[in-house]
C-alpha positions in Angstrom: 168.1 120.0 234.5 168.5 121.7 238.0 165.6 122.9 239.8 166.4 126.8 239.2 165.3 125.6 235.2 162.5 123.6 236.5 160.6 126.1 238.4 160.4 128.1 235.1 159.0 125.1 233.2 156.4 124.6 236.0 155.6 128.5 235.7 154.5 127.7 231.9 152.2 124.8 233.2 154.3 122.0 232.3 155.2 118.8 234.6 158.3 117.6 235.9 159.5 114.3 237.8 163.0 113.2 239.0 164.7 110.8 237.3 164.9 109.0 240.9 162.1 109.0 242.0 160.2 105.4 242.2 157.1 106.6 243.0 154.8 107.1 239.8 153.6 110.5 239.0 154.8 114.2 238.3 154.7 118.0 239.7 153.1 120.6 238.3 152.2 124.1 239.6 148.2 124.8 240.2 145.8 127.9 240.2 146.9 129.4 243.1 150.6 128.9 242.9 151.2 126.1 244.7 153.4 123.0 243.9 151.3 119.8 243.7 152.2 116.3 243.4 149.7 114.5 240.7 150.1 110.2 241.4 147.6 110.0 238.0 144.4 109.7 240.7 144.6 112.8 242.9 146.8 116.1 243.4 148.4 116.2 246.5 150.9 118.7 248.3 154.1 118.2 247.2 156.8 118.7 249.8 160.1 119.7 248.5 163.0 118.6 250.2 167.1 120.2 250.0 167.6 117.0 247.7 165.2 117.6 245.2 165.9 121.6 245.6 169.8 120.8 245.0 169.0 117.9 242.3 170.1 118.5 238.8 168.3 115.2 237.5 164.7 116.9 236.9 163.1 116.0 233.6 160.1 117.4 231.7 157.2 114.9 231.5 153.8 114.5 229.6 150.8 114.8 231.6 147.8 112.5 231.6 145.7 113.0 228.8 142.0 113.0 229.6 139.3 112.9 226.8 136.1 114.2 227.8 133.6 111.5 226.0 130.3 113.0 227.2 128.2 115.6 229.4 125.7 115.1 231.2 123.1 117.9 232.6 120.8 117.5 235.8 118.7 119.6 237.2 118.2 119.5 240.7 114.9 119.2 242.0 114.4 121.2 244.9 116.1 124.9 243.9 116.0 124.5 239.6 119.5 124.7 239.6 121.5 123.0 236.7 124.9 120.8 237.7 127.0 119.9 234.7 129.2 117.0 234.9 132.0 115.0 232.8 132.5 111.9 232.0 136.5 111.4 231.4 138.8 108.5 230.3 142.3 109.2 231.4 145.2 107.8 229.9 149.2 107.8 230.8 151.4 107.3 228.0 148.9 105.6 225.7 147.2 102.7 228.5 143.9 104.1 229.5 143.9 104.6 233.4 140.1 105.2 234.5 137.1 106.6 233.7 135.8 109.3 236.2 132.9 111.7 236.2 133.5 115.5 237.2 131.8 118.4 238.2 132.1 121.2 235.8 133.1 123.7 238.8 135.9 120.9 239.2 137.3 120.6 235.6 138.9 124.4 235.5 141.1 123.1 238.4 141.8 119.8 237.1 143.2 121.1 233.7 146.4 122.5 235.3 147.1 118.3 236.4 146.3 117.0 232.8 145.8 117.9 229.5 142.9 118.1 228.5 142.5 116.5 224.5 140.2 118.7 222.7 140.7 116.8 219.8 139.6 113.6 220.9 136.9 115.3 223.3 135.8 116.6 219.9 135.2 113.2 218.7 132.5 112.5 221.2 130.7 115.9 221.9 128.6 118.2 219.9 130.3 121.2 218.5 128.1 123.6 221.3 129.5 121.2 224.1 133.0 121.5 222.8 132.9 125.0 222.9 131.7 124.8 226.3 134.8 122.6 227.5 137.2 125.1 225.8 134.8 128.1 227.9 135.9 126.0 231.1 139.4 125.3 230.7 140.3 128.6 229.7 141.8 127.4 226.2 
């Protein structure tokens, strides 16, 4: 598809790669707008040049899939306040990638570069924390 079709798809939160491209990863469009590049580790900017602006070989991908397999809750000792992180295992079509912990101010953000399995989060957390995952990712 050309990149006219694209930008709607990345509008609707979806990913997209070029069939030519040889580097691994996809784009998708974040919170504020922005194109990022996701290589499956980090979201960087994505520069777009005439080629991939004039390309009609753009292709709808599946994200990573990241199951959330538990939360952990610390309080910090000086002010009382309580920091929420989670513990992730991401996978790309089916091989798991890494495990990662993140911040709960971090997840939100890091849904629109992965999907975020609520099923197979739910096979690991409490109905309350499930509930609490779907509260910060907006689902």
């Amino acid at each position: 598809m050309d990149f006219k079709q694209s930008a709607e798809l990345l509008k609707e939160g979806c990913a997209l790669r070029r069939k030519g491209w040889s580097q691994n990863g996809y784009i998708v469009q974040d919170e504020q707008g922005k194109i990022r590049f996701f290589d499956h580790n980090e979201p960087n900017v994505f520069e777009m040049t005439l080629e991939d602006i004039l390309a009609d070989d753009w292709t709808q991908v599946e994200k990573d899939r990241w199951t959330i397999v538990s939360i952990s809750y610390d309080r910090e000792l000086m002010e009382g306040k309580l920091f929420v992180s989670y513990d992730v295992c991401s996978e790309q079509d089916g091989k798991i990638l890494n495990n990662r912990q993140i911040d709960e101010e971090e997840l939100s953000k890091w849904s629109y570069y992965v999907n975020v399995d609520i099923f197979r989060t739910s096979q690991y957390l409490n109905e309350k924390d499930i509930d609490q995952v779907k509260q910060v990712i907006h689902i």
